[in-house]
C-alpha positions as CSV (number, residue, x, y, z in Angstrom):
1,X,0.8,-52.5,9.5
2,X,0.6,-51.2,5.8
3,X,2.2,-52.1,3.0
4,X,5.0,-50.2,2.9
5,X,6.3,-52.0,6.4
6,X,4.4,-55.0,6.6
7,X,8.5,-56.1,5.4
8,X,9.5,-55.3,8.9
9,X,6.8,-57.0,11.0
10,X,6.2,-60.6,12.0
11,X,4.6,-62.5,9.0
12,X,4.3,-66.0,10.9
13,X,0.4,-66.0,12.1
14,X,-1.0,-63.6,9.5
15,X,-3.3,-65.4,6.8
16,X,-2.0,-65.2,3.0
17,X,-2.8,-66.2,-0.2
18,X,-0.4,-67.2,-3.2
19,X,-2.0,-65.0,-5.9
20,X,0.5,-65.4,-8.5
21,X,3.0,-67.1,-8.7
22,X,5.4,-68.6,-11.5
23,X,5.0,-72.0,-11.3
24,X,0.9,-73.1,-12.0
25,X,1.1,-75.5,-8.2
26,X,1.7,-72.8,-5.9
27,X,-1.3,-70.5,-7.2
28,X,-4.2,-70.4,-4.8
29,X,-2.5,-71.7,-1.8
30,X,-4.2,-70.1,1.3
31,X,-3.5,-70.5,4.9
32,X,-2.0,-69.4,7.5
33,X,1.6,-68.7,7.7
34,X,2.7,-70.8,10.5
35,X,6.9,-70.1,9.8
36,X,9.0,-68.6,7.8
37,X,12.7,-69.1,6.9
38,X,15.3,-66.8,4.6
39,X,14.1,-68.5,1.1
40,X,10.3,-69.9,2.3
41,X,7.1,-69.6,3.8
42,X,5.5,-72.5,5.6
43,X,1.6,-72.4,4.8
44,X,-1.0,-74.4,6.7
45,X,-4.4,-74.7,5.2
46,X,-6.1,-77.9,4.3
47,X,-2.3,-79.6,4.4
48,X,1.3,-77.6,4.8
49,X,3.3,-76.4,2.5
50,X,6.6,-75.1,1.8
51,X,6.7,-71.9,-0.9
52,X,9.6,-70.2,-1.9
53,X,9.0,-66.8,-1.3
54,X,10.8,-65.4,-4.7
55,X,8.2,-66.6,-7.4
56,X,5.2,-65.6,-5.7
57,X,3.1,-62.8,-4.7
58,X,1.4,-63.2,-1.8
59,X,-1.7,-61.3,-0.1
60,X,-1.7,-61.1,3.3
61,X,-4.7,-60.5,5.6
62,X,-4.6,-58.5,8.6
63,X,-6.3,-58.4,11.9
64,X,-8.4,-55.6,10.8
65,X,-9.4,-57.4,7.5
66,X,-7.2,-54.7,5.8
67,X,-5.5,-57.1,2.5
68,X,-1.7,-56.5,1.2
69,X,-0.4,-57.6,-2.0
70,X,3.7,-57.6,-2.0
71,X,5.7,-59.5,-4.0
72,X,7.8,-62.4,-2.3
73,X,11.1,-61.3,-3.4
74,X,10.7,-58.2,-1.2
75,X,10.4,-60.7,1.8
76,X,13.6,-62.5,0.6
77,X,16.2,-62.8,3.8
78,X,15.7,-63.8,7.4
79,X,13.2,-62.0,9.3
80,X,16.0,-60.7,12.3
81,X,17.8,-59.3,8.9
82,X,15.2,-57.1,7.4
83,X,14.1,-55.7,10.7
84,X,17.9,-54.4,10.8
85,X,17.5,-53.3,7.2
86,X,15.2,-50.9,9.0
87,X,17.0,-49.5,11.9
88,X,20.3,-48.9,9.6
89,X,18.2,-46.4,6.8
């Protein structure tokens, strides 16, 4: 997984990290992203929250302790959607 297709792989499970964002209560949320719907992430840490995924950027940390930066907006839209967005390029 890289950045240039971590858009078309599973996101729920990988740890992330709000690490800006425009609205001052979402920075610094860190967890692990437990599901995910068209407009939100659900991150559990030390409590759950709900983050829209369009006024964040988020790093993600994968299984090899590799870290991505993308911005949320390019995660905007159910996950089953942008893996089509894939096939159909």
């Amino acid at each position: 997984m890289t950045r240039r297709n971590i858009i078309w792989h599973e996101l729920i499970g990988l740890k992330a990290r709000i690490v800006k964002a425009t609205h001052p209560g979402y920075l610094g949320i860190e967890g692990y992203v437990i599901d995910e719907t068209r407009n939100t992430l659900v991150i559990a840490g030390k409590k759950i929250w709900v983050v829209p995924k369009d006024v964040v950027e988020i790093e993600f940390e994968l299984e090899d302790g590799a870290k991505i930066k993308i911005p949320g907006r390019e995660l905007v839209g159910r996950p089953e959607m942008r893996l089509k967005k894939r096939w159909r390029r």
